[in-house]
N, C-alpha and C positions, 0 to 999 in steps of 0.2 A: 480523574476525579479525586481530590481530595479527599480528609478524612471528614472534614464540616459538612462538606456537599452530599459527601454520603449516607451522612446521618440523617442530615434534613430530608432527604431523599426515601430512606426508610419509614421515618419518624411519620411522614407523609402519608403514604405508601400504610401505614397504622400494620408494622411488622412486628408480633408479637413480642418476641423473647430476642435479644440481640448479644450475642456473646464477643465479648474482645477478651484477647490476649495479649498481656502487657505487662512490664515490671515499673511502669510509669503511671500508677493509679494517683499520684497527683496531679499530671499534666491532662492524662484523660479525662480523667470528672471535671479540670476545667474547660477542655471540651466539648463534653457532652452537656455541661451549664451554658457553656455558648450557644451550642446547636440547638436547644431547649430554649431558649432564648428567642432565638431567629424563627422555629416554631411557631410563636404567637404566646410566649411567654408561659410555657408550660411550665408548673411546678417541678422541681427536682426532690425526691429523696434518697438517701443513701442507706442501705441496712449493713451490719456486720453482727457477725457473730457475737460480739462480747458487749458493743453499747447498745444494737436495737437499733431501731428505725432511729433516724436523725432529720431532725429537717421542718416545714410548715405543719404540725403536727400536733393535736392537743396533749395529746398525751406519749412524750419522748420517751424514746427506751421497750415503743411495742418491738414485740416477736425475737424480747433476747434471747439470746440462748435457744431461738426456736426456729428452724430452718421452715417450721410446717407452717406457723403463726404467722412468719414473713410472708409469704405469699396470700395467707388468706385477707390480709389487708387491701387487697386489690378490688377484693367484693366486698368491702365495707362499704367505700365509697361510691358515691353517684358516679351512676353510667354515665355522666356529661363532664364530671372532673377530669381534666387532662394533667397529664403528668410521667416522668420517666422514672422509673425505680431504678436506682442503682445497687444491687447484691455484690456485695465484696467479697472473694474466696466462694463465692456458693458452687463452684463446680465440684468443693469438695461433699456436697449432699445430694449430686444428681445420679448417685449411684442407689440413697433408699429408696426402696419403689413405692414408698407413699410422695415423698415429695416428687419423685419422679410420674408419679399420676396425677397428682396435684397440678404439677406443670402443663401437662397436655388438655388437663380441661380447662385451665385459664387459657389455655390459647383458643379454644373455640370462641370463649366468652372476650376476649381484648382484641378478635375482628372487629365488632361493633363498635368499642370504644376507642377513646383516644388518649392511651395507656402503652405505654412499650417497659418491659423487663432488660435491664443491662445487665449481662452478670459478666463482673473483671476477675480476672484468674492472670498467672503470671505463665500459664499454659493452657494450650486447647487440650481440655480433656470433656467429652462428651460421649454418652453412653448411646450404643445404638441405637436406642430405642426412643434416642431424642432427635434425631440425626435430623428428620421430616420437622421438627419444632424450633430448632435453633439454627439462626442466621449467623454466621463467624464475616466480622467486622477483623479488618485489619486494621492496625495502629502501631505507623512505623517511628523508627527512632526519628528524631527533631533533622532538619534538613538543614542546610548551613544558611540560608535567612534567617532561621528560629534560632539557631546556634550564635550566629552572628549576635540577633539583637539581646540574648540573653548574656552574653560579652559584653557586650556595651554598656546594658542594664546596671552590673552587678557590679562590673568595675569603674563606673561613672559614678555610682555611691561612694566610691575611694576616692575620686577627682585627679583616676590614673586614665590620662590619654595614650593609647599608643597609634606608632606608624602605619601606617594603612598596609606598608607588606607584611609588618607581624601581624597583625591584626588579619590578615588572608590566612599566612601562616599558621597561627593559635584556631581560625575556622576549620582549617583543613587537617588538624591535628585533633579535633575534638570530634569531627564523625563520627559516628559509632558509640557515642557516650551516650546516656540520658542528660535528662536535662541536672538532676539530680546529682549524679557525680559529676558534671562539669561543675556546677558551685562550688561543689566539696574541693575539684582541685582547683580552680581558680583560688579557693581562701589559702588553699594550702603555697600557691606560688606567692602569693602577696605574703603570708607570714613567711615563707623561708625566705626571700629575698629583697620586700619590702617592696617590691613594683613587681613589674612583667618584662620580662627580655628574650632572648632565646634560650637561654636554659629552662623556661616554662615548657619548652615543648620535650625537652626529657621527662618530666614531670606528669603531662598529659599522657607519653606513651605508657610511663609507667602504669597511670592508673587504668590505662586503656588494656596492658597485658591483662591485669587484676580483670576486668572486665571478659575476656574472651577466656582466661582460665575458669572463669564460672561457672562460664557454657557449658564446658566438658565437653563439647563441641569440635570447636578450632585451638589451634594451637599458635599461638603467637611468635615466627623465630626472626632471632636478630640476624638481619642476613648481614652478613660479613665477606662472604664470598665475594672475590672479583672475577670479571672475564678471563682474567692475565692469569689466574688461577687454571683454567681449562687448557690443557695441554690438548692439543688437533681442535676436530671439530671445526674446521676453519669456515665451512659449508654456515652451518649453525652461526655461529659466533658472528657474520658477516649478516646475516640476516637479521638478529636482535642488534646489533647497529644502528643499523638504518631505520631502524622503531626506536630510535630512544627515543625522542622528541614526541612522540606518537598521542603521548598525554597533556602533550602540552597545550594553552589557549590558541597559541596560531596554526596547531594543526586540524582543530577548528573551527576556523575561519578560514583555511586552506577547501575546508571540505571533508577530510577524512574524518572516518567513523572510528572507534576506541579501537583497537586489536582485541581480537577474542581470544585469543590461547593457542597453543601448543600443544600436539600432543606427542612424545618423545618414546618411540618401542625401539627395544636394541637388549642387549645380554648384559647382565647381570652383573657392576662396577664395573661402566664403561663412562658415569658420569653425568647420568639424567639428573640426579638428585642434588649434585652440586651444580647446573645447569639453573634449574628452576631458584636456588639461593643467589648464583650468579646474577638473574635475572632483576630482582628485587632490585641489590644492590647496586647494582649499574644504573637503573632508572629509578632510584632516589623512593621506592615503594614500600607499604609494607608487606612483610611475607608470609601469611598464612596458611597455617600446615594444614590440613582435614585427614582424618584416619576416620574412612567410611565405619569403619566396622559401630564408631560409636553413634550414627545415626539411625542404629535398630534398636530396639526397646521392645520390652516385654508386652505391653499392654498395646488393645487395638488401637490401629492413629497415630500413634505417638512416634512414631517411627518417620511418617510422614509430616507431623507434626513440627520433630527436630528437624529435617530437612527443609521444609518452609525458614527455619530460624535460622537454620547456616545460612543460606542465602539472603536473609534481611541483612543479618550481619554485615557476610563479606559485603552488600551494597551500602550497606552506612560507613563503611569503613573506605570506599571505596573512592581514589584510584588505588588500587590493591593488587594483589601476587596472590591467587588463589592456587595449593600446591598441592595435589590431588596424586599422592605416591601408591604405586602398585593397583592402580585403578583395575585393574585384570584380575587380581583376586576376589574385589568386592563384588565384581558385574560379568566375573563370567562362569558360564553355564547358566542361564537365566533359563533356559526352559526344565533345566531339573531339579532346581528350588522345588522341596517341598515347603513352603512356610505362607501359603495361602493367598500369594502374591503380593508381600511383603514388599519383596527386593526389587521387582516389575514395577509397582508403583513407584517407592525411593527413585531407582533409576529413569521412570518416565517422569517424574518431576525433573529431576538433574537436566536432562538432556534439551526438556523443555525449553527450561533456565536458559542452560548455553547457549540455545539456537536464537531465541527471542530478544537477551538482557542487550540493552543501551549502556548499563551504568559499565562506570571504566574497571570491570574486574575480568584482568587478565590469566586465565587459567590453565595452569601447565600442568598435566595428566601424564604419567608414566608408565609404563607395562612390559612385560620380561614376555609373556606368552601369547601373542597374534591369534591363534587360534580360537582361544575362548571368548575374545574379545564380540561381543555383539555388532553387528553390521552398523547398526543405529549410530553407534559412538563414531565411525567412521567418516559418516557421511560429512561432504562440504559443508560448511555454514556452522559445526559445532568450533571446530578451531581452524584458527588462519593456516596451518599449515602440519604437516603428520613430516616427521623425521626419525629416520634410524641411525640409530646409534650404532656402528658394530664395533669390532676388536681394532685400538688400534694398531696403526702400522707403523715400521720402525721407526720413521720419522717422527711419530706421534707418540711413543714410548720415548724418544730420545728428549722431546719437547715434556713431558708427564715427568720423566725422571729429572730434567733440569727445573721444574715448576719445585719438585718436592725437595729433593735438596737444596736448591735457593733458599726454600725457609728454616732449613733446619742447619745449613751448616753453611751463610753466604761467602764467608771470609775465605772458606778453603774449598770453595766447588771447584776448582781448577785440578784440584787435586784427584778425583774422580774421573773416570776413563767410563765418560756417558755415552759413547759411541757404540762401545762393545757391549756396555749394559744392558742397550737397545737391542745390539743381533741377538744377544745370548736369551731374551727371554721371548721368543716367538709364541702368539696364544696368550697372552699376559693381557687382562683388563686393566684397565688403569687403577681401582681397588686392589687388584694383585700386587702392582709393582709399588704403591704404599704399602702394602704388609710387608713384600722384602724388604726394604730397608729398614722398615720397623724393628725385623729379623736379626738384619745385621745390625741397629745399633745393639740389641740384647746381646749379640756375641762379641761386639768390642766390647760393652760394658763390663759383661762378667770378670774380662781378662784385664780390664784398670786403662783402654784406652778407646781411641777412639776407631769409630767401624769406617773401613776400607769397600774397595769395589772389588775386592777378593772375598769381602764376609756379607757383599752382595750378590755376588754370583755363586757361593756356596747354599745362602737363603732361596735363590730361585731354582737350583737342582733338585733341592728337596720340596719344593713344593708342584703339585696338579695343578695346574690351572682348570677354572669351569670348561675351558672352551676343548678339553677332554673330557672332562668324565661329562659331560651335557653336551656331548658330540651333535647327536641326532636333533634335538631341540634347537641348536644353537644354526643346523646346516638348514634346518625347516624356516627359522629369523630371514637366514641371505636367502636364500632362492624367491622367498614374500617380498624381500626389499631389492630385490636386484633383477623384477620382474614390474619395475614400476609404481608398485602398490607406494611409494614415500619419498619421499624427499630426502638424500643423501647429507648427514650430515657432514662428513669427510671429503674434500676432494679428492684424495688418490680412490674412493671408495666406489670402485668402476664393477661392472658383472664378469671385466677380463681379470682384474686385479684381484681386489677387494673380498669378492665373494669365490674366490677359492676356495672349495670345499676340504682341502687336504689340509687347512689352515695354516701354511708357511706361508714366511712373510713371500712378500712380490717386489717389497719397494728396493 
C-alpha cells in the first residue's frame, strides 16, 4: 500500500493525530494536499512555529509563537468542517504536558469529526504518554518512477535529452536522494559541465556520500578492493562468482530471488573485512559500512527509531553492500544487557529485516567470537550462506605474500624468496603478514635501502602471532567449524588438515 492509499485510508478511517517522519516536508504536504484532495476536497492548513497557521483562514498568523493556540483552533470550528492540519516541527512541544494534555482531549473530540492532525518532524520522537494517541505514518525516499520523472521534468526545462541507458543509470544513481538534493545536483551537473554524461554520476555519488554522512548512521566507503586482492579463500571467492550476475535484470526473469548476505566468522585478520569491500567492488555496488554501536541513543525510541532509518536508507540506496563489521560485539550476550531491552528490540528489528526484505541489499556480517553470537542470527533464511574463515595455509600465505608485494614492489618481486616466507611464518593471519613486511620496509628504510626477505623473516621472529596468545579462543572457532556448524571457506581447510589444533602448518 502506498503512502496516498494510506492516508486516504486513515483520513477515512477519521484517525486522530498522524505523525510522519521526514526530511521531505516539501514533497510530503504535497502529498498529503493530494490525499486531502482524493478525500472529498478537505481543506488543508499548515502551522509552524514562526508564521502561524497558514492557509483558507480569516485571520493568518493564528497560534504564532503558540504551540497551545495551535491546537485550540480545532474547536473553533464547526464540527462538520473537514480539514487536515499540518503541524511543522511540533514534536518539538510534545514533551510540555499542557500541550501534551491538550492533545489527548482533542483526540476524544476529532472521533466525531472529520479533522486529522499531521505533525512532520525529520524524526520519530513521541512521548510515552502519547504512544495510544499517535499513529506513525511512513514516508519513504522517492522510488525510481518519481526519480525518473523528476529527471525528465527538470532537465526537459534545459531541452537536455539524454539516452535511455544514462538516463537508467542517472535513476539508479540518484536512489537514496530526496527529491530536493537531486535538483540541487542535477543544476549542479548542468552548470559544471553544461549537459549530463557520465561523469554526472560521480557527482550524484558525491552528493549521495554528503547524504549518508548526515545520518551519522552508515558510512559510505569506496570499495576499491578486488577479488585478486584475497590471497586463498578459494572456497569463498568461487562462490561470490557465480552471484555476480545475481542483480542483474535477467536474473529475474530467470527467476532467482536478490542474494541475502553472508555471514563470515573466523580469527581475527584472516580477511572478512577486505572480503565484504571485495564484494562491492566486483559487483559494480555500493558499499555501506554500519557501526551498530551508533544505532543506540540516549532517549526512549530513538534507538529503534535510527534503526528503522538505516534500513530505509540501505533500501533506497539499494542494489547495495550492506557491511555489518564485528556484528558479535554489538549482539552478543543479549540476555545480560541491562538497558531495559534496548538491544533485544534494535536486534529483533534487524533480524526481522534480514529475514523478510525483497529489496537487493546484500548484507555481509562479520564476527571473531561464535559463542556470543545469538542462535537467531544463525538460523537459514537470514543469510545465503555462514563461512569460516581460518588461518591460512602455506599455500595461502605464499598467495597473501605475492598479493602484497605485487603492489608494493611489482618490478623486483622475483627478487623475494615467497616460498620460504610462507614455511617460515606458520600461525600468521593474513593482517600479520601485512604488518611484516610493513616491518621490513621500516628496517630497510632506516638503513637507506630497500627491505629484503631476510628484514622479513627477521620482522616475523619477533612478532606473536593471535593464533598464540588467543590459543584457546581461536581452538574453540575450529572445532565449531570443523564440526559442520559453516561453510569452509578454504579448500585445504579439511577437520584432518586444517583444523589441527597444534597449529602447524599441514600443507
Amino acid at each position: 500500500m502506498g503512502f496516498i492509499e494510506e492516508l486516504r485510508l486513515l483520513l477515512r478511517a477519521r484517525y486522530p493525530v498522524i505523525y510522519i517522519a521526514t526530511p521531505e516536508e516539501e514533497r510530503v504536504e504535497a502529498e498529503i494536499r493530494a490525499g486531502a484532495r482524493e478525500q472529498g476536497d478537505w481543506a488543508v492548513y499548515t502551522w509552524d512555529f514562526v508564521e502561524g497557521y497558514q492557509g483558507n483562514l480569516n485571520d493568518a498568523g493564528f497560534g504564532r509563537r503558540n504551540p497551545l493556540q495551535a491546537l485550540e483552533l480545532l474547536e473553533k470550528l464547526p464540527t462538520t468542517a473537514t480539514g487536515v492540519f499540518i503541524l511543522r516541527d511540533f514534536d518539538r512541544f510534545l514533551e510540555d504536558i499542557g500541550v501534551s494534555r491538550k492533545l489527548r482531549n482533542l483526540t476524544r473530540l476529532l472521533k466525531s469529526q472529520p479533522k486529522t492532525l499531521v505533525i512532520l518532524s525529520t524524526q520519530i520522537n513521541i512521548p510515552q504518554e502519547l504512544a495510544e494517541t499517535i499513529t506513525v505514518l511512513e514516508f519513504t525516499l522517492p522510488a525510481p518512477g518519481t526519480i525518473r520523472q523528476e529527471i525528465q521534468q527538470t532537465l526537459g526545462s534545459t531541452n537536455i535529452q539524454l539516452p535511455s541507458r544514462l538516463l537508467d543509470d542517472l535513476v539508479r544513481s540518484c536512489q537514496g536522494l530526496s527529491l530536493q538534493r537531486i535538483r540541487r545536483v542535477l543544476g549542479r551537473i548542468v552548470a559544471s559541465y553544461g549537459g549530463v554524461d557520465e561523469r554526472a554520476l560521480d557527482l550524484v555519488l558525491t552528493e549521495k556520500r554528503q547524504t549518508i554522512r548526515q545520518t551519522q548512521i552508515l558510512d559510505y566507503y569506496p570499495a576499491q578492493a578486488q577479488i585478486s586482492d584475497i590471497g586463498g579463500l578459494d572456497n569463498l571467492k568461487d562462490w561470490l562468482l557465480k552471484r555476480g550476475a545475481a542483480f542483474s535484470d535477467q536474473a529475474r526473469q530467470y527467476g532467482l530471488p536478490y542474494p541475502r548476505g553472508l555471514l563470515l566468522i573466523g580469527i581475527q585478520g584472516t580477511g572478512k573485512s577486505l572480503t565484504a569491500k571485495a564484494i562491492a567492488h566486483h559487483w559494480h555496488l555500493p558499499l555501506l559500512r554500519l557501526d551498530v554501536g551508533r544505532l543506540f541513543a540516549g532517549l526512549v525510541g530513538e534507538s529503534e527509531s535510527r534503526t528503522r532509518q538505516m534500513i530505509q536508507l540501505a533500501e533506497a540506496l539499494a542494489p547495495c553492500v550492506l557491511w555489518i563489521d564485528e556484528i558479535d560485539k554489538a549482539f552478543g550476550g543479549l540476555d545480560s544487557r541491562g538497558d531495559a531491552g534496548t538491544t533485544s528490540r534494535v536486534f529483533g528489528t534487524l533480524i526481522t529485516w534480514m529475514a523478510e526484505k525483497t529489496s537487493p541489499v546484500f548484507v555481509v556480517a562479520t564476527a571473531n567470537n561464535i559463542q556470543v553470537l545469538p542462535p537467531e542470527l544463525l538460523r537459514r533464511g537470514r543469510f545465503d550462506e555462514i563461512f569460516f574463515v581460518g588461518l591460512p595455509s602455506q599455500s595461502e600465505r605464499q598467495a597473501i605474500f605475492t598479493v602484497h608485494l605485487g603492489r608494493l614492489r611489482p618490478h623486483s618481486l622475483k627478487n623475494y624468496d615467497i616460498q620460504r616466507l610462507a614455511y617460515e611464518t606458520p600461525d600468521f593471519s593474513g593482517a600479520e603478514i601485512e604488518q611484516t613486511i610493513v616491518e621490513a620496509m621500516h628496517l630497510g628504510f632506516s638503513q637507506g635501502r630497500d627491505f629484503t626477505t631476510d628484514d622479513m623473516l627477521t620482522a616475523a621472529s619477533q612478532m606473536v602471532p593471535l593464533a598464540r596468545t588467543a590459543r584457546e579462543q581461536i581452538e574453540v572457532l575450529q572445532a565449531w567449524a570443523a564440526a559442520g556448524k559453516a561453510r569452509l571457506a578454504s579448500r585445504r581447510d579439511t577437520p584432518a588438515a586444517g583444523f589441527a589444533t597444534n597449529f602447524e602448518d599441514t600443507d
